[in-house]
N, C-alpha and C positions, 0 to 999 in steps of 0.2 A: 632581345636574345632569350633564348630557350632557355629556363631553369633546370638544369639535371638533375637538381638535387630535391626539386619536390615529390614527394611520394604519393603518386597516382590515386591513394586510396584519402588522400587532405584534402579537401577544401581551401580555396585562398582566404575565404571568409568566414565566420562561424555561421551557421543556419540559426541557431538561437542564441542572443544574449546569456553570458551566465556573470554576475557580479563578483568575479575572484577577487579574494583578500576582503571580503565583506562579512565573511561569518558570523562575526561578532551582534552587526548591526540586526540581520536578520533572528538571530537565535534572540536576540533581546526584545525584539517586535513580535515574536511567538511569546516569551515568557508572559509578557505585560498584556497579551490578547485577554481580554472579555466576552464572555458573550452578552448580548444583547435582546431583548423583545421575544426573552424565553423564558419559561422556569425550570429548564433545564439547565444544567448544573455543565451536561459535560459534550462534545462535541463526540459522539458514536461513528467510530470507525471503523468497519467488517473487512478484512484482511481476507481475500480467498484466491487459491492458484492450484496450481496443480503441486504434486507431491515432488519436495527438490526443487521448488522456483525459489523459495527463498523467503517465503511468508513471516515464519517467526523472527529468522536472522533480522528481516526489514525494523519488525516490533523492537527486539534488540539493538539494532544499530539507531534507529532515533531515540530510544533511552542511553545509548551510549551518549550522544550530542550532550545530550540536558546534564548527565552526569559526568560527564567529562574524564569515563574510565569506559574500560571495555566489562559490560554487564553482560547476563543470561537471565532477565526475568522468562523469558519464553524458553525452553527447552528446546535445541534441534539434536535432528539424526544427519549425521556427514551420508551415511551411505545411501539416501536418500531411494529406499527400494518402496517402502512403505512409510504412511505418515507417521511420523513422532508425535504429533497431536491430537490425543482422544477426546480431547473435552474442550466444549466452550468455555473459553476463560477472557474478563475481563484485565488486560495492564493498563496499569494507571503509570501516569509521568513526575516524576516525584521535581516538586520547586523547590528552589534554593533554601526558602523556608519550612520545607518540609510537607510543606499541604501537598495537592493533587491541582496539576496543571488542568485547564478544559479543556481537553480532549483526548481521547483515551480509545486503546485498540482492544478488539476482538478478534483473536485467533482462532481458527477454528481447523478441523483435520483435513488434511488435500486431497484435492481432485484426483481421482483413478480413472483410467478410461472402462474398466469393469463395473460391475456393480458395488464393488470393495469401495473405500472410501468414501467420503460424505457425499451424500445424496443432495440432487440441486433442490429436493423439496425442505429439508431438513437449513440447506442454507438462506431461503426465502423465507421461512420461518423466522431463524433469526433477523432479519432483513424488519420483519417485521416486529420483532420482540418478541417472538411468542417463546425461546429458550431461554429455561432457567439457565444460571450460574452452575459451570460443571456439566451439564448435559451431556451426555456418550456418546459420540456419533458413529456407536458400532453399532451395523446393522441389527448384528444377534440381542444387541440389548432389548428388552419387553417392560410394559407397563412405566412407557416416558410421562413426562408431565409434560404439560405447556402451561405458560402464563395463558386468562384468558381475558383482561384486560389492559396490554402493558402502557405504560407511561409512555407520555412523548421523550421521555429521555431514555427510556429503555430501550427504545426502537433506535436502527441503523440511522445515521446518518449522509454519510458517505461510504460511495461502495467503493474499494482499494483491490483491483487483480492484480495479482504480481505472477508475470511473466517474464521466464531466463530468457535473454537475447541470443544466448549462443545456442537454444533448446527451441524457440518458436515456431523455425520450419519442423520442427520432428513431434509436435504436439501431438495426441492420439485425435480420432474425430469424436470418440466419445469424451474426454474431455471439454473439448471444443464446445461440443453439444450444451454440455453442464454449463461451461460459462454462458452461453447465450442464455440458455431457459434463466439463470442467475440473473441476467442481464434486463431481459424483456420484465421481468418484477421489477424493478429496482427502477427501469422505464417509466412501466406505467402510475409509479408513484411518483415522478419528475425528480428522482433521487438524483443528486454529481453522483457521478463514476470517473473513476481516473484508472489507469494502468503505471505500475510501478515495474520499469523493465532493467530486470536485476545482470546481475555478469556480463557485465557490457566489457569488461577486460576479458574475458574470456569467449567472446565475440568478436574482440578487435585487436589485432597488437600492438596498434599506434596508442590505441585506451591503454594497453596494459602496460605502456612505457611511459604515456605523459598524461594520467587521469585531465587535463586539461584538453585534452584534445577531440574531448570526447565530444564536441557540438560542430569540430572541424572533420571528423571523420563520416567520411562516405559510405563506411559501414553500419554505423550505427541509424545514421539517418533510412538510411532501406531498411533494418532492424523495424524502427520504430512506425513506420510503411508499413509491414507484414504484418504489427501487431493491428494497426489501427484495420485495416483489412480483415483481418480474423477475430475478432473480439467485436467490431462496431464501434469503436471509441474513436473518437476524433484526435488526431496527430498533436493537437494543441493541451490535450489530457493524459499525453503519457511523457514522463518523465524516469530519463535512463538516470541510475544512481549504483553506487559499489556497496553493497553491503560489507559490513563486518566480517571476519569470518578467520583469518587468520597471524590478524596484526594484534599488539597487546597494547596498545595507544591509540590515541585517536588520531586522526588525521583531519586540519582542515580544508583540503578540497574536499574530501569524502564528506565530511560532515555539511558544506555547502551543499554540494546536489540534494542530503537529503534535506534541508531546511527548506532551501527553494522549494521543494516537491510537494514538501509538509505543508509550508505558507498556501501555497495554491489550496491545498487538501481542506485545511481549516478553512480561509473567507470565501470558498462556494458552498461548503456546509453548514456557514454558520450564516451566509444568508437565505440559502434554500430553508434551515432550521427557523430563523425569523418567520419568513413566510409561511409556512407552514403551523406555525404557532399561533401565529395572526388568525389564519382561516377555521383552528381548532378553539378561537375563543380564549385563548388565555390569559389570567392576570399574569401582567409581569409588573417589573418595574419600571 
């Protein structure tokens, strides 16, 4: 017999596994991560999207996890007309003992589809290490410096786009453009790339009434379609998550999607990191 009450836009089954009521297990198996067959210290993560996807809040919302309160080490702008982020800044993830977790994000200022906004050569730079701590990324700034031999720790790791799901189809093409040219470096270095696709509730109203629903929804799954389509990334590297933004607690579904997303993020950079250490010669331990 015909169910009337299932809602067209559900799934009967989820498209991907997500481990609800796990949080705990996973945010503990992040804390306790090491890295490995490196003398790098910290797992480098370059955060870059267009202006309004939600880059910093993301940086914010996985230090909300670890801290277990609602934080702003990254600064954002609500009205999201221009980037709130002028400068390359390194955040660290502060551990229960107070050290620095390994692995730690790089904010940098968002994609414009004009020439305003950070330029994709200026974000391939960093990609590579070559920006200092602080760097402007306003055009009119003169006389920049560059590192001109940076550490293997200094350099990207893992590249992180964060793309709004309810924003995707309305992207500019210069945007667009910026993230490939982004994309194609970060390639031909065999760098992970992952895509982090933000306002999945404000994409879907079945997301925005049962955040669980969100691997059963047949909107999101086309979401994540359109992104892997237009960025290059393979559907198996993007992961939908809620940022933060106007809860004053944490929530743990919220905090599941981004642990999951984070775990992925960290063990293919910190073995792409291995490898790449391996072929740079280095002592480790």
């Amino acid at each position: 017999m015909l169910n009337l009450f299932v809602c067209p836009s559900e799934l009967d089954h989820p498209w991907r596994k997500m481990p609800w009521g796990e949080k705990d297990k996973i945010e503990r198996k992040l804390r306790t991560f090491r890295l490995k067959g490196t003398s790098a210290r910290f797992i480098r993560i370059l955060v870059v999207g267009e202006v309004g996807a939600g880059k910093s809040s993301f940086i914010n919302s996985v230090n909300n996890v670890f801290q277990g309160r609602i934080t702003s080490g990254a600064l954002v702008d609500m009205t999201g007309s221009t980037s709130f982020t002028k400068n390359y800044k390194t955040h660290y993830i502060k551990a229960e003992d107070g050290s620095n977790l390994p692995f730690v994000f790089n904010d940098i200022m968002g994609l414009e589809d004009r020439e305003s906004g950070a330029s994709a050569q200026d974000i391939i730079r960093a990609i590579d290490g070559l920006l200092e701590e602080g760097h402007n990324f306003d055009a009119h700034v003169r006389d920049v410096n560059y590192r001109s031999n940076p550490s293997v720790e200094e350099q990207t790791t893992c590249l992180v786009n964060i793309v709004a799901a309810d924003k995707i189809s309305m992207m500019k093409d210069g945007v667009i453009d910026k993230l490939k040219k982004i994309r194609q470096a970060a390639t031909e270095l065999n760098m992970p790339q992952v895509i982090i696709m933000t306002r999945p509730d404000l994409a879907c109203p079945l997301v925005q009434q049962d955040l669980r629903k969100i691997y059963t929804s047949k909107k999101i799954k086309e979401k994540i379609e359109v992104c892997s389509n237009a960025v290059g990334i393979p559907k198996n590297h993007i992961f939908p998550v809620k940022n933060y933004h106007e809860e004053i607690d944490t929530d743990d579904d919220m905090d599941l999607l981004i642990l999951k997303a984070l775990d992925q993020i960290v063990h293919i950079a910190a073995d792409w990191l291995e490898e790449k250490s391996s072929k740079c010669g280095e002592q480790t331990e």
